[in-house]
GURO-732551 format. One record per residue (C-alpha): residue in three letters; x negated, y negated, z negated. Coordinates in steps of 0.05 Angstrom, whole numbers, plus 5000, padded with zeros to 4 digits. Example, Ala and Ser with C-alpha at 12.3 -4.5 7.8 and 13.67 -1.06 7.14 Angstrom:
BEGIN
R_rest_u_v_w
R_ALA_4754_5090_4844 $
R_SER_4727_5021_4857 $
This chain:
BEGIN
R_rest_u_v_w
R_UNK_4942_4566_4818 $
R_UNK_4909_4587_4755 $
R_UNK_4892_4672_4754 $
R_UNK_4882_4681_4682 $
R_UNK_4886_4758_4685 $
R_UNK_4826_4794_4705 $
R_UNK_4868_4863_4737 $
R_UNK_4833_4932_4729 $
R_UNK_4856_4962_4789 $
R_UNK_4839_4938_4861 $
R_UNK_4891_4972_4920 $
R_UNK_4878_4986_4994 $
R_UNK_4935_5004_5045 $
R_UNK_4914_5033_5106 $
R_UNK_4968_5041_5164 $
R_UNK_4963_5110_5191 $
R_UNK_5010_5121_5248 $
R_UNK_5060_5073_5287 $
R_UNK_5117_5107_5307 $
R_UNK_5118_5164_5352 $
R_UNK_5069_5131_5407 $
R_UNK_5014_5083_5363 $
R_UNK_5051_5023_5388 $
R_UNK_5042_4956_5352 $
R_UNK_5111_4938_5400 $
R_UNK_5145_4988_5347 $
R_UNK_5131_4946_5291 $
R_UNK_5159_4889_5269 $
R_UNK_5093_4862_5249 $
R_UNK_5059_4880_5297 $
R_UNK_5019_4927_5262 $
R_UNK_4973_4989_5294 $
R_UNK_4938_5046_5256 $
R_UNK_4872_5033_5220 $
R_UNK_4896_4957_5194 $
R_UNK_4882_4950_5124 $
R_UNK_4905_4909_5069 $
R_UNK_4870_4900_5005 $
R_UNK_4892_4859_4940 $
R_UNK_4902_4879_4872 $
R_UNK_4971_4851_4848 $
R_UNK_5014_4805_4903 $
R_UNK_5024_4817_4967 $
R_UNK_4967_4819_5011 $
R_UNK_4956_4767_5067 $
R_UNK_4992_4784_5135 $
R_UNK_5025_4852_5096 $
R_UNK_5090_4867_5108 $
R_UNK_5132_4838_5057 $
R_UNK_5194_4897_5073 $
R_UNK_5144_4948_5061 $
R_UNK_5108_4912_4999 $
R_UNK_5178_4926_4961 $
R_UNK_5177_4985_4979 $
R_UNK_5104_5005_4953 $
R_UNK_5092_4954_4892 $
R_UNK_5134_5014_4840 $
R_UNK_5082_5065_4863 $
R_UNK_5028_5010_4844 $
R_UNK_5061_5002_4769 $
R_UNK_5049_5071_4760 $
R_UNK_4977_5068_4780 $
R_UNK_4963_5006_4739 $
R_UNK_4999_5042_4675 $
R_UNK_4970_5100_4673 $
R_UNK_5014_5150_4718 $
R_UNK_4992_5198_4768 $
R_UNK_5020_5191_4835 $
R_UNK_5019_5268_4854 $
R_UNK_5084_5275_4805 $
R_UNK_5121_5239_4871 $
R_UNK_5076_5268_4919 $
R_UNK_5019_5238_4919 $
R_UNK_4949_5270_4941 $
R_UNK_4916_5241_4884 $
R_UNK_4925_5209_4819 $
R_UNK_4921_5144_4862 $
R_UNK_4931_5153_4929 $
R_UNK_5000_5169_4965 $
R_UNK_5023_5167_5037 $
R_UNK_5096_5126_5047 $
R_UNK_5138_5107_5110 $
R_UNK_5161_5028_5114 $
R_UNK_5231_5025_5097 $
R_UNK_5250_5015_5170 $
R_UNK_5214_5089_5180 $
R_UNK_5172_5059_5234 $
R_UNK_5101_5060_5198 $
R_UNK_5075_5109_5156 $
R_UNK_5024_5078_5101 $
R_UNK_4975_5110_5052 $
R_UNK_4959_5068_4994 $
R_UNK_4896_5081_4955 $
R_UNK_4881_5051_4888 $
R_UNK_4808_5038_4856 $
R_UNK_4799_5025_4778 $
R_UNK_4753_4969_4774 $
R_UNK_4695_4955_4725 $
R_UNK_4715_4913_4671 $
């Protein structure tokens, strides 16, 4: 593979909570609060593919120019999301990088 596209804007997801109890058991994944996941455009290794569908629109509106607090964000780049099963609760951060 050839990357050809240098992006401008680098994107960390940080798990938060776990279902009611902090359980990895409760995830699918296997995932437990303070995992992160960084990339900038595909999925990140070991991420939850589910929950990358579900958070890849709110990355589109970083990378064009939107701010995330019109769908309740906490910042211009940041928002906290559940997986689609309900079971996790992410917050996804995005960084503009130096071109």
């Amino acid at each position: 593979m050839k990357k050809w596209y240098p992006e401008d804007w680098r994107f960390r997801i940080e798990v938060v909570q776990v279902g009611d109890e902090n359980r990895p058991e409760e995830c699918r994944m296997g995932l437990e609060p303070g995992d992160t996941f960084e990339g900038s455009y595909g999925t990140p290794a070991d991420f939850c593919p589910t929950a990358f569908v579900k958070i890849f629109p709110s990355m589109e509106v970083v990378r064009c120019g939107g701010d995330l607090r019109n769908l309740g964000g906490t910042g211009s780049s940041e928002i906290t999301f559940p997986c689609p099963d309900g079971v996790v609760l992410f917050r996804l951060n995005g960084e503009r990088q130096a071109q």
